[in-house]
C-alpha positions as CSV (number, residue, x, y, z in Angstrom):
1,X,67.4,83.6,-74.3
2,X,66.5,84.4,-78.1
3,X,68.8,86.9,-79.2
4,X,68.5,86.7,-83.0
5,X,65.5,87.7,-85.2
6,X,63.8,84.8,-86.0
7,X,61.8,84.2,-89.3
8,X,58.4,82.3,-88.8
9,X,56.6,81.9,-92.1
10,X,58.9,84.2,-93.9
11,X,57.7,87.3,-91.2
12,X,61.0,89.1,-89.9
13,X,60.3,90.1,-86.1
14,X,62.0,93.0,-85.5
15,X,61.7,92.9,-81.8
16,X,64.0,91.0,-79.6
17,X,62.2,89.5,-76.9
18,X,64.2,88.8,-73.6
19,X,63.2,85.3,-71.0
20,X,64.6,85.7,-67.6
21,X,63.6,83.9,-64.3
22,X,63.3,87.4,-63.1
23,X,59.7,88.5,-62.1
24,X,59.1,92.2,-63.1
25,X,59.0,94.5,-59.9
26,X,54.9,95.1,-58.7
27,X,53.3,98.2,-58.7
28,X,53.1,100.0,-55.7
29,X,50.1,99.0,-53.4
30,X,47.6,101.1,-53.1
31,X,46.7,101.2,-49.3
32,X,43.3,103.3,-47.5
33,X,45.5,104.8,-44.9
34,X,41.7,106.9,-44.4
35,X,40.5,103.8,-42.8
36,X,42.9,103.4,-40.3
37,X,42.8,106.9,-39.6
38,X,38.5,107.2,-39.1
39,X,39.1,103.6,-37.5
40,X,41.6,104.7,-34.9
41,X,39.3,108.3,-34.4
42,X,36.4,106.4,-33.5
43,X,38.1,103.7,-30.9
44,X,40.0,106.9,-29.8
45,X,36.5,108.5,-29.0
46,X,35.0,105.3,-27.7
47,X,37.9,105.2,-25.3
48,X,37.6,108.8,-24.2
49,X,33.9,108.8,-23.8
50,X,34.0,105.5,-21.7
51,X,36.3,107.2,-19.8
52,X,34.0,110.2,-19.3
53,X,31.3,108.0,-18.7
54,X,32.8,106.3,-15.8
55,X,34.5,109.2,-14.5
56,X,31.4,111.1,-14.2
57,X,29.8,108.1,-12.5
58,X,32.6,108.0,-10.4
59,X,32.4,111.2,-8.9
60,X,29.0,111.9,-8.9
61,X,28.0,113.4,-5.6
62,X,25.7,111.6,-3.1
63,X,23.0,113.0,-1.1
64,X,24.0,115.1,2.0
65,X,25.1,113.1,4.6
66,X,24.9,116.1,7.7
67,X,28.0,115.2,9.1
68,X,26.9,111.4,9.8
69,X,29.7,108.9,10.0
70,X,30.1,105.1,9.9
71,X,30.8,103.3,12.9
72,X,32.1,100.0,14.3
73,X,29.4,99.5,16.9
74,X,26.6,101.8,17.8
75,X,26.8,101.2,21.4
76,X,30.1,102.1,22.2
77,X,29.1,105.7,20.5
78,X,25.6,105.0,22.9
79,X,26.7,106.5,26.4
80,X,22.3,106.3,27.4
81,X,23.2,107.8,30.8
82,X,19.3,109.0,31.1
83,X,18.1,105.6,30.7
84,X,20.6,104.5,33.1
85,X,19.1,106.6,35.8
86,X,16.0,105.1,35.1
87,X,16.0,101.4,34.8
88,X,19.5,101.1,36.0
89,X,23.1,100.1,35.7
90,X,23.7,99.3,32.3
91,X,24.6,96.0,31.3
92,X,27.8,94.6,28.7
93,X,27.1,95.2,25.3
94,X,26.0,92.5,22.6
95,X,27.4,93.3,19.1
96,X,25.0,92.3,16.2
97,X,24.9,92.4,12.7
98,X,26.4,95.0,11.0
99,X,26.2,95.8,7.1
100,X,29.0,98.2,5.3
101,X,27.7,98.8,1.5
102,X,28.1,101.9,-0.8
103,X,24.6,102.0,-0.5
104,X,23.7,101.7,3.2
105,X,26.0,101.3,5.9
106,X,24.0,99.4,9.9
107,X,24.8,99.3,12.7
108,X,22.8,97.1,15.9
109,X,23.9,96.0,19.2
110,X,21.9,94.6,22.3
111,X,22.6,96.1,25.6
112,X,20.9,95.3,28.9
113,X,19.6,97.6,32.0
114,X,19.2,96.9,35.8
115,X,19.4,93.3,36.9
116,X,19.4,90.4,34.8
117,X,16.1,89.1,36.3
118,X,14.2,92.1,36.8
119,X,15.8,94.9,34.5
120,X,15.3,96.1,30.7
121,X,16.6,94.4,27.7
122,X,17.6,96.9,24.6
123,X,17.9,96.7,21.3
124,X,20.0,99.7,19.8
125,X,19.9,100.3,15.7
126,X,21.4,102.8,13.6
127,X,21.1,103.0,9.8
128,X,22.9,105.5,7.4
129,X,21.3,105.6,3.9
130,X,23.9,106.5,1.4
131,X,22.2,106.7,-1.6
132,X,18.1,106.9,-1.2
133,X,15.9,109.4,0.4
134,X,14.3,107.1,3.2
135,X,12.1,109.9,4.0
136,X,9.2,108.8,2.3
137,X,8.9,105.4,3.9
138,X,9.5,106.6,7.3
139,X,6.2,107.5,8.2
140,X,5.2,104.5,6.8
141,X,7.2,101.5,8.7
142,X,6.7,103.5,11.8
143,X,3.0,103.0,11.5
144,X,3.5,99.3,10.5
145,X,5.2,98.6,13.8
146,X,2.6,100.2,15.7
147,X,4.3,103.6,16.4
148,X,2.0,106.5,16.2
149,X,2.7,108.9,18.7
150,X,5.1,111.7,17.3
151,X,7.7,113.8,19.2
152,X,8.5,117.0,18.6
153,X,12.2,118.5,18.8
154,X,14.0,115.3,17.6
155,X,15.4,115.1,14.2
156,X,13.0,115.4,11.4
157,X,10.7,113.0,12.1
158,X,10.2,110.9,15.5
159,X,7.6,108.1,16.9
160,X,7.3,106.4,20.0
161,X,5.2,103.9,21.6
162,X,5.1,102.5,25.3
163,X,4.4,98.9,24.6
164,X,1.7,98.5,26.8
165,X,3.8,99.3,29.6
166,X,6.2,96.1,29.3
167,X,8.9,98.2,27.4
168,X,9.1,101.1,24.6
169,X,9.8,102.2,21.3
170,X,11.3,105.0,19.3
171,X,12.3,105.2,15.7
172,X,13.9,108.7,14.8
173,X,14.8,110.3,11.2
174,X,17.6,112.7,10.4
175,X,18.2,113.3,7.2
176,X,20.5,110.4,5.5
177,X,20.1,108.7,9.1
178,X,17.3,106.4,10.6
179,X,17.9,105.4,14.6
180,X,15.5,103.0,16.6
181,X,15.4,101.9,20.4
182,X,13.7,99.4,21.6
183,X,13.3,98.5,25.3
184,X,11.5,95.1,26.9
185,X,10.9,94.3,30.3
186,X,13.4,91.5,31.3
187,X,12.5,88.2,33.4
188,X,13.3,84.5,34.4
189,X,11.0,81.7,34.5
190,X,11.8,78.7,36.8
191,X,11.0,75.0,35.4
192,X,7.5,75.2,35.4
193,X,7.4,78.4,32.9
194,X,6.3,80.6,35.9
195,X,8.1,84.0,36.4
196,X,10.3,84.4,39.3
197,X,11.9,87.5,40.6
198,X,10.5,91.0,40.7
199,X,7.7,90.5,39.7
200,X,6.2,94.3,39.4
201,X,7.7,96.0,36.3
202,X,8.8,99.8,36.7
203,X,6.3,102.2,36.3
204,X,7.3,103.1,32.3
205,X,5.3,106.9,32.1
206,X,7.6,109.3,30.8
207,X,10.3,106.8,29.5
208,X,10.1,109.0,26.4
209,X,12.1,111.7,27.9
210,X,15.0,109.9,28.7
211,X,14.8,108.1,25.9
212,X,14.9,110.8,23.8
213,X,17.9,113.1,25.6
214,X,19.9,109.9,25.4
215,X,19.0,109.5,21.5
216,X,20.1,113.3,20.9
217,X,23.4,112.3,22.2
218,X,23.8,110.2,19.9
219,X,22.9,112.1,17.3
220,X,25.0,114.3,17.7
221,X,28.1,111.6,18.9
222,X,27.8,110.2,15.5
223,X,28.3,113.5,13.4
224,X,31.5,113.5,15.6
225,X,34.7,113.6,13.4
226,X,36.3,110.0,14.2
């Protein structure tokens, strides 16, 4: 530390200047406290609108179900007492593949009538759309699997066909739900490939009736509260 005046070229300095080790304190800082503000107002908004966004897709309603449910298997809700009248005691059920998606929920089971030589085999499916109108396609797939007589007094929409006499057919729309029944005669073969047992078929004329009575009930099982 210099603490006299000192004389450089005969020039008095009047002013006393003072070397420390001691930095001199730094202004204040000058922040943007704005940004952080706008920043955390937009990510606050991006949040909340996310949020919206996925609440409003969350509860988004779904096309009317009419009371339809989901079910384990479709033939323990299947009583088909008219068909059993007809073709005979029914046989133990066969559970088959079943689908459970938000989108569509299936349901299919095999099921047997009369003996197991001579009697029906039947093929029982039931299909809840849960987001699509399957209305529009209906008409169509019936006609592609060779359905094209209509019934009236069944859902909203109903085809049958008698198979040429070796079984029957019927595919039934109801709003959200599609049904279809299939029937085929049943028979044995011995080693040679020939068939054995009875060999004349029932006389299948009318098997639309009970058919239909039997698909009704279920219809209206599976609107049933569980």
């Amino acid at each position: 530390m210099i603490s006299e005046p000192e004389y450089v070229g005969g020039t008095t300095f009047d002013t006393v200047e003072v070397l420390t080790e001691e930095k001199p304190p730094r202004p204040p800082r000058t922040g943007r406290p704005w940004l952080w503000a706008v920043g955390g107002a937009v990510l606050a908004s991006a949040v909340w609108g996310g949020g919206l966004y996925a609440y409003e897709r969350k509860t988004e309603p779904g096309p009317d179900l009419g009371g339809y449910r989901e079910v384990e298997s479709v033939c323990e809700a299947a009583e088909l007492k008219a068909l059993s009248g007809v073709l005979g005691k029914r046989g133990s059920d066969g559970a088959g593949p079943r689908m459970n998606d938000p989108a569509v929920h299936e349901a299919s089971c095999s099921l047997s009538f009369g003996s197991p030589d001579s009697g029906y085999d039947a093929q029982l499916t039931y299909t809840l759309h849960k987001v699509i109108d399957p209305g529009p396609e209906f008409a169509a797939r019936s006609r592609y699997y060779n359905l094209t007589t209509t019934l009236d007094g069944i859902g909203e929409m109903a085809f049958f066909d008698d198979r040429g006499g070796e079984g029957a057919e019927i595919r039934i729309l109801d709003g959200q739900a599609e049904l279809a029944l299939s029937l085929y005669r049943g028979y044995s073969v011995d080693e040679d490939g020939n068939e054995t047992g009875n060999k004349d078929p029932l006389d299948l004329s009318g098997i639309e009736v009970p058919m239909s009575q039997d698909m009704l009930s279920l219809m209206a099982a599976l609107r049933k509260a569980p």
